[in-house]
Every structure is written in C-alpha cells, then in structure tokens.
C-alpha atoms as one frame of an Amber mdcrd trajectory, in Angstrom:
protein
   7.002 106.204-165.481   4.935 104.922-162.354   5.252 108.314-161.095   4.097
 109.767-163.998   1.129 107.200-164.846   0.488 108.053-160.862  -0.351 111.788
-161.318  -2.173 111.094-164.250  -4.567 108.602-162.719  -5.090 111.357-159.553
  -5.324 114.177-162.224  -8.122 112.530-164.173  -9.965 111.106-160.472  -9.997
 114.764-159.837 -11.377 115.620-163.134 -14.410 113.229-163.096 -15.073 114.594
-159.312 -15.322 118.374-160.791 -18.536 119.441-159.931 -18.145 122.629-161.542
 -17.464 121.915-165.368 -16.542 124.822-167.229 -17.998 125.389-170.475 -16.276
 127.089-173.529 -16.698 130.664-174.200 -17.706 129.824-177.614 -20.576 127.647
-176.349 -21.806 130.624-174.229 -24.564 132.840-175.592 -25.096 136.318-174.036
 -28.194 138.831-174.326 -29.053 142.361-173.784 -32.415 140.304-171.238 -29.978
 138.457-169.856 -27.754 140.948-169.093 -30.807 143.281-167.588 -31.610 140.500
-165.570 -28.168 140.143-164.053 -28.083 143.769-163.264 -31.148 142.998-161.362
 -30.497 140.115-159.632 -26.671 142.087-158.680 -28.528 144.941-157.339 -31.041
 143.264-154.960 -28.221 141.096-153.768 -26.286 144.060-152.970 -29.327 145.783
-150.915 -30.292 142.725-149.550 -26.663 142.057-148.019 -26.400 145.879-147.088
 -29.294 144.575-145.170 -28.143 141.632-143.312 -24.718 143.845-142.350 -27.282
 146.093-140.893 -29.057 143.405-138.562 -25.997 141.841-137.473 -24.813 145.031
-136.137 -28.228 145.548-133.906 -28.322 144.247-130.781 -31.370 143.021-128.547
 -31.685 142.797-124.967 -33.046 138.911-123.174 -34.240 138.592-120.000 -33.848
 135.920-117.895 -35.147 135.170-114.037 -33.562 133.056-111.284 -34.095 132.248
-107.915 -31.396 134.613-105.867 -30.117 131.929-103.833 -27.303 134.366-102.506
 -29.009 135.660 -98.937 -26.528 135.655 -96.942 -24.459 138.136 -98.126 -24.206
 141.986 -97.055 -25.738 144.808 -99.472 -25.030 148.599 -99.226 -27.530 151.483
 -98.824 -26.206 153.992-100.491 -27.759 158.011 -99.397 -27.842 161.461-100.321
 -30.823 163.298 -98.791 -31.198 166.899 -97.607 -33.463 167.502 -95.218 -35.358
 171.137 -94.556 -33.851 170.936 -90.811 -30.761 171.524 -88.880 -28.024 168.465
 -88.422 -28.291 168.564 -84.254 -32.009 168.050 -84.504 -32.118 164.876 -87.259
 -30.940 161.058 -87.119 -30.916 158.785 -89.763 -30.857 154.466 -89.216 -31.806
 151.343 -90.582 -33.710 148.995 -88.561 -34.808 145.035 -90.159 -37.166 143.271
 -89.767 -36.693 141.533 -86.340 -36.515 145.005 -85.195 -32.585 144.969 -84.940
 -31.091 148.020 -85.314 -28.375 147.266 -88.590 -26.836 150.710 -88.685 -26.664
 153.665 -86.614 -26.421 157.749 -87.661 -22.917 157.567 -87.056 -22.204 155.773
 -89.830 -23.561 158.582 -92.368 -22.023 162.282 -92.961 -24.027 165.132 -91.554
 -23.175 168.491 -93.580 -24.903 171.781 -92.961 -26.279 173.011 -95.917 -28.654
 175.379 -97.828 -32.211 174.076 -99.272 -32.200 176.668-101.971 -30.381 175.314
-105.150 -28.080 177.425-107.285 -28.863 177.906-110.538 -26.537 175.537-111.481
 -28.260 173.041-109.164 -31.094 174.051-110.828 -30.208 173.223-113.994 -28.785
 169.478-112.931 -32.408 168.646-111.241 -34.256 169.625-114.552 -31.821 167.141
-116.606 -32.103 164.514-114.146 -35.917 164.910-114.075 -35.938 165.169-117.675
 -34.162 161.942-117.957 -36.768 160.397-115.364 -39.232 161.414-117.946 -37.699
 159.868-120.769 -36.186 156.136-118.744 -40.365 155.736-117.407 -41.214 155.608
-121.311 -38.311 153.236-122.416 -38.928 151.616-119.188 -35.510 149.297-119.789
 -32.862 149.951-117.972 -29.994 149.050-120.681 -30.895 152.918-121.537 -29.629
 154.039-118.678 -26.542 152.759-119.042 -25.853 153.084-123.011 -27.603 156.359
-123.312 -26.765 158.353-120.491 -23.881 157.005-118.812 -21.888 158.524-121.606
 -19.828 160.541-118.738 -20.748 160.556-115.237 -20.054 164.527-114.902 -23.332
 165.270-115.978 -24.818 163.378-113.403 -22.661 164.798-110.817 -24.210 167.415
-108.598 -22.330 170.984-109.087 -21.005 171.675-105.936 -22.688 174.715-103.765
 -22.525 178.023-102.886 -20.806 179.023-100.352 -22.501 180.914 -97.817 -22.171
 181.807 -94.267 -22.400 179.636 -91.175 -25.422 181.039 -89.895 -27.619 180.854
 -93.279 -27.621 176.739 -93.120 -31.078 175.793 -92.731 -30.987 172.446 -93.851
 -29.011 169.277 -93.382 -27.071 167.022 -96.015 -26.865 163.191 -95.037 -25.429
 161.187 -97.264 -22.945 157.587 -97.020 -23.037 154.341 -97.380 -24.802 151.395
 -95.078 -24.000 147.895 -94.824 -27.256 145.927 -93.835 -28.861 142.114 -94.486
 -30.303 141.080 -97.597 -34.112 141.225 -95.663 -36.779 143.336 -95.497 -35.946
 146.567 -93.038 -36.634 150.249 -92.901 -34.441 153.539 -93.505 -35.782 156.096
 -91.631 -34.867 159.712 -90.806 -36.540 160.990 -87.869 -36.452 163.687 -85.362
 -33.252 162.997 -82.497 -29.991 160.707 -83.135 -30.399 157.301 -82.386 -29.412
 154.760 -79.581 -29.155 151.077 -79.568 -31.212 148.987 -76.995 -31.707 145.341
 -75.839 -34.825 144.577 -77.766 -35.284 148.227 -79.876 -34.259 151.150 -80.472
 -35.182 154.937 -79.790 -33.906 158.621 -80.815 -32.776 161.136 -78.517 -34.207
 164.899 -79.682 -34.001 167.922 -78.194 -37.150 169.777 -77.374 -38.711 170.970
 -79.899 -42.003 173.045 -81.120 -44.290 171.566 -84.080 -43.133 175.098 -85.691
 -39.799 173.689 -85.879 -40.630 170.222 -87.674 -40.291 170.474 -91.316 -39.333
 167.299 -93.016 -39.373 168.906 -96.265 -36.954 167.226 -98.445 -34.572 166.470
-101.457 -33.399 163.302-102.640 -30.084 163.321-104.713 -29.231 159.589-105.253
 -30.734 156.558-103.552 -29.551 153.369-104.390 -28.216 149.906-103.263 -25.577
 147.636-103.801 -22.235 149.194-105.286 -22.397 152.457-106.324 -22.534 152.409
-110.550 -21.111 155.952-112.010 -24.588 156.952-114.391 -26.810 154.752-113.612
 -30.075 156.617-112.653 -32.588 155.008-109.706 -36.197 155.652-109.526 -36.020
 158.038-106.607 -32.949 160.184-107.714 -33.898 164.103-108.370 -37.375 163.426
-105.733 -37.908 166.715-104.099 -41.150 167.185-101.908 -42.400 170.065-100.289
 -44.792 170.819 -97.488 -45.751 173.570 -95.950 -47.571 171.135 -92.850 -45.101
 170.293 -90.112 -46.287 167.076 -88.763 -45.866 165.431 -92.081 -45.012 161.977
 -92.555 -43.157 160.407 -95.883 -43.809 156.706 -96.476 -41.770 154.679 -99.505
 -42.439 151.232-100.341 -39.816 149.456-101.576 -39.121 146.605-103.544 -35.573
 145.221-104.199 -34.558 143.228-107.130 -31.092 141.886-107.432 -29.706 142.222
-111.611 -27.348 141.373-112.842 -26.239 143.207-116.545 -23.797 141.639-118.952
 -23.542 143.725-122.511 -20.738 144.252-125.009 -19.356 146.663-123.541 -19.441
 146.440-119.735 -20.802 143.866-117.051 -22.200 144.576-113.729 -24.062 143.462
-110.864 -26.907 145.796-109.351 -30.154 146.309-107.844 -33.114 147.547-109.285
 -35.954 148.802-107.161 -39.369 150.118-107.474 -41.516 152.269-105.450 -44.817
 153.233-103.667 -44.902 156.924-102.187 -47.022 157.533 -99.729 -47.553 161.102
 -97.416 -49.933 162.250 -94.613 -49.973 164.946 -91.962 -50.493 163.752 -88.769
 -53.340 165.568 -86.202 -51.589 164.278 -83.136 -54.241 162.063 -82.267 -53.809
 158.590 -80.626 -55.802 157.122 -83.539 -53.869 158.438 -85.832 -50.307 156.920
 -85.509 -47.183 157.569 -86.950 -44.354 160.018 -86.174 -43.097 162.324 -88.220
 -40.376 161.641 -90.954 -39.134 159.949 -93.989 -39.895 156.149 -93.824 -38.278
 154.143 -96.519 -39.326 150.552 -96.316 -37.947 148.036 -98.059 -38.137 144.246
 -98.872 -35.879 141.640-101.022 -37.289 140.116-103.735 -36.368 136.192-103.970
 -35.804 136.519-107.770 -33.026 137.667-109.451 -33.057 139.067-113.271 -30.613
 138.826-115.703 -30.134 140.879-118.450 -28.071 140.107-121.329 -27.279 142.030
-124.372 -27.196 139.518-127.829 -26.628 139.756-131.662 -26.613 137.573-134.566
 -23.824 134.779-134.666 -21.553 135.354-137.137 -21.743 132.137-138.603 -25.862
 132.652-138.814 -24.963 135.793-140.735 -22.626 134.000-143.606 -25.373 131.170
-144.008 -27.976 134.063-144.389 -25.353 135.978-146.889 -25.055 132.224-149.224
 -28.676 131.556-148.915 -29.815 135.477-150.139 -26.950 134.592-152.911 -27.890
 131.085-153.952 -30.825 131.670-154.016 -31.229 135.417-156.109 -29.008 133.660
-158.685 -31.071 130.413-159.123 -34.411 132.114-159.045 -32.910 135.183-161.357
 -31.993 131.498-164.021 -35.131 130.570-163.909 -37.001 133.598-164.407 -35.062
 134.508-167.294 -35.147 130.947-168.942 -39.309 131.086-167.794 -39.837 134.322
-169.726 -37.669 133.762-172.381 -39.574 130.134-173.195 -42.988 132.020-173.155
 -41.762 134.814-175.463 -40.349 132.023-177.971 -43.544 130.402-177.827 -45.947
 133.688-178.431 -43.859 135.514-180.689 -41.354 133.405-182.622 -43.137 129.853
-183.287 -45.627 131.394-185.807 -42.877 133.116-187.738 -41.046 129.632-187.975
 -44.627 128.105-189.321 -44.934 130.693-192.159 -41.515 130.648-193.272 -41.285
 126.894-194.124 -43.654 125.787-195.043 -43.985 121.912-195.536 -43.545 120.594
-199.220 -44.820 117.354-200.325 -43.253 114.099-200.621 -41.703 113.163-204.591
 -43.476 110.230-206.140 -40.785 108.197-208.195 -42.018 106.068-211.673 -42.112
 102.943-209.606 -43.925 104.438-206.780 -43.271 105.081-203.112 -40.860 103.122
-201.404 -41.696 101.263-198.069 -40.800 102.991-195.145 -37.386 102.002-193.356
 -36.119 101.113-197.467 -33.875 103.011-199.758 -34.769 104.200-203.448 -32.531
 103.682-205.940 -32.186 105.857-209.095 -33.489 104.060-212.400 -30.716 103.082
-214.533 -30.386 104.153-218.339 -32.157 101.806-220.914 -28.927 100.791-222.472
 -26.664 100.255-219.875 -29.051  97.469-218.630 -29.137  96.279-222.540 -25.128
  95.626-221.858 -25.498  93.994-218.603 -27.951  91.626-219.983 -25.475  90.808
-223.266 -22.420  90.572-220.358 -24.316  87.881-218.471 -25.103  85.783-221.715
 -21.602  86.016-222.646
C-alpha cells in the first residue's frame, strides 16, 4: 500500500509539473481562417527551413595572418623552363643573398627539345591560360584547388613529338632545388656554372650575339612541395623576342600558406610577381647580362586559410527559433484579425438583435437593490393566517 500511495504521490508531482496541459477535443474549436492560416504559417516554415539546409551546406573561406617564425628550414624550387637555346650553351643556379651559391646546374635535368608546340601542346597552353584568366578574377586561391584540381591530367603537359636529333633547338630544364628560406636569385644564363671562394661565375663557350636568344617558355614554377593542380602565377608564361641581348627580370615575393578545407589540408607557398624585360646595347652604362633573372624574397608573414560552415548546433537553434516563432506570431495574427472582424462586423448585429427591455414595476414598487421580491399572497389566505394566529 506504501508502494502504491508512492507512485501515486510521484504520478500526481508529475502531473502538476506538466507544462503542456492537453485540452479536450471537445473544448477545441476549428475554422476554415484558422485552418488557412496554418497552411500558411506550414508553408513558410517549410521554405524557410529549405533555406537554412541550404546555408548550412555553403561554406566560406577566413583568413588569418601570422608571423612565420619557421626560417630555418629548407624550401624547394621547383622548375620547368624551355629555353630557345641549345643545352651545352645554358646553366641554370640559385645564388642568396650573401652571394652564396645554394645550388648548382647539376642539380636540374637538361633535355633537348623542340620550341614549337604540338597541337596538343597547343591546346594545354590555351586551357592553362584560360584558367589564368579566370583564377586573376576570383583572385582566391581555394578555386584553384576545388575547381580545377578535379584531376591533375589536365594539367599535365602531353608529352612531345618525337623528332630527330638534329632538329632540337631548344633546351628543357626542369627539377627540383633545395635552398634557404631568404631572399636569392634563380637565374639562367649563358655557360654552366662553377663555385668560387667568395662568388660564382659561368663557363660558356664562345659565342656570337646571333646565337643568344633567351626566348622562353615557362611550364610550372613553384616552391615548396609540389601540389598535383594547383596553378602558380607564372605557369603557361611564354615570351618571345626577336632581340638577342635581351634580359628577363621577375620580382618575386614569397608567402608561406598554409590551406586546411573539408576535404584536403596542405601547406604551400603563394607568390606574386613583377616582370620586367630590356635589351641590352652593350654599353658599360647599361648593365646587365643577358638571361632570365628570377629574384625572389621571403615574406615574414604567413597566411592561413581555412574553409568554415555553420555549426550544427547554430543550425537546430536557427530551425526552433524560425519554428517558435512562425507558430506564435501565426496565433497571434489570427486571434488579432479575428478580434477586429468580431468587433466591425458582428457587435452591431448582437446590438440589434436584443434589444434591452425595461425593468417590471411590481404593486408595491421597486425593490432595493441587493433585496429579493416576493410574490403578493392571495387576499384570503392571509384572512386564514390572521384567524390561525388569534386562535
């Protein structure tokens, strides 16, 4: 019986704490309005949810900057020029900025090649150009990871013709360099190069101004790791000259990044660029030898980018607000417009249809308000409780 007495006392404790009483269905009263304005209120809760699914589903990119405090590490060149001149006559190094020379031509590939592109070739330079075209508007470079590293085939150069020995008139250098994280120079240059105590020179063969031609194409440029896709600023760069003491300048500036989305994370290097090109008259005022001159200096901030979306936590308080909040604002509408409608069209009716009727004046006139009337009694029933009271 305690038991029982027990559960009773908890059952009731949990009825009093019901915040949710439920009323009977006979109480209810529906409406054709009120049903209209459910419909409503259903309908922009649906669109506005279909909404909210939406924006949780975009993404945004932040951007955040740091000091690089990591300068002590190594960092890769990585290279892929041809070069409008034979591979005997060419040399390729990096040299830093205390005039140290980091890496020597050995370390690259030297491949005889043709200038002339197939029309395959052809066809990759226009998409890669094309794609230039299109990152310099978006200027982010999320894009060119999410919308063109979809496969790196098509940013794979098709391989080339093959052609005889004798028909090379142009040299393919490409590799990778290791160098310091400071400010140096990547330069190809007439001869191969040798190492000395406090510089460095190139050895070259004689040769006549005819024969300089430092026309050139640039297939990839990049540093740090290689990243399949991704698409640097000087990637696809051809120039042309017709002028054969002609000298190719490119500024440089290096900015470590470091990429963390959804779907892949990365470290890399952005880097942006200055071109600058003159033909030299020989003169001892005019200085300079010619060549392609890529300087370069490291930038003491780092950026990181991160890809974000709505929490999903955010995105169910959003979803019970947009609910709440439809529902209560649909009750109050409805009760709103229904009050004013009462009032305009329904209160006059009520007036005209009763009408007020006067108050009944009895023989022994009104009685005093909070009092009872009592009927009149018959003339001879008093007569007999008169004689009973005698008696």
């Amino acid at each position: 019986m305690r038991r029982r007495s027990r559960r009773k006392s908890s059952t009731t404790l949990l009825r009093e704490l019901d915040a949710f009483p439920k009323v009977p269905e006979s109480c209810v009263e529906v409406s054709a309005a009120g049903g209209t304005v459910s419909l409503l209120a259903f309908t922009l809760i649906a669109v506005l949810s279909i909404g909210e699914f939406l924006y949780l589903r975009k993404t945004w990119i932040k951007y955040e900057y740091a000091v690089d405090t990591d300068m002590m590490s190594k960092l890769l060149i990585n290279v892929d020029i041809t070069v409008a001149m034979k591979c005997n006559t060419i040399g390729a190094d990096v040299v830093d900025l205390a005039e140290t020379l980091v890496a020597s031509s050995d370390e690259l590939h030297y491949e005889p090649v043709h200038f002339e592109l197939s029309p395959e070739q052809k066809l990759w330079q226009r998409n890669l150009q094309s794609m230039h075209n299109c990152l310099e508007d978006e200027q982010n470079l999320l894009e060119s990871f999410t919308e063109y590293t979809v496969a790196d085939a098509k940013h794979k150069k098709p391989e080339s013709e093959v052609l005889a020995v004798g028909s090379h008139n142009a040299c393919r250098i490409y590799g990778s360099l290791k160098i310091n994280k400071v400010a140096g120079n990547f330069h190809i240059t007439l001869g191969r190069s040798i190492a000395l105590r406090s510089a460095h020179a190139h050895l070259s063969y004689k040769l006549s101004e005819e024969e300089y031609n430092f026309t050139h194409r640039i297939d990839h440029f990049s540093f740090g790791k290689y990243v399949p896709g991704l698409i640097n600023p000087l990637d696809g760069t051809e120039k042309l000259t017709k002028k054969n003491l002609h000298m190719y300048q490119y500024f440089i500036v290096v900015v470590p990044t470091k990429v963390n989305t959804f779907q892949f994370s990365i470290d890399t290097h952005q880097f942006s660029v200055t071109e600058k090109e003159r033909t030299l008259n020989g003169t001892k005022a005019d200085q300079g030898i010619p060549g392609i001159f890529m300087k370069y200096d490291m930038s003491s901030l780092m950026v990181k980018i991160t890809e974000e979306r709505t929490p999903i936590g955010q995105f169910l308080i959003r979803l019970c607000g947009i609910i709440g909040g439809i529902f209560s604002t649909a009750g109050l509408l409805h009760n709103f417009i229904g009050f004013i409608i009462d009032l305009i069209f329904c209160h006059p009716k009520i007036e005209k249809s009763n009408p007020p009727t006067p108050a009944s004046k009895s023989p022994r006139g009104s009685a005093a308000e909070g009092q009872t009337n009592f009927p009149e009694l018959p003339e001879a029933a008093a007569h007999e409780d008169e004689s009973l009271l005698q008696s």
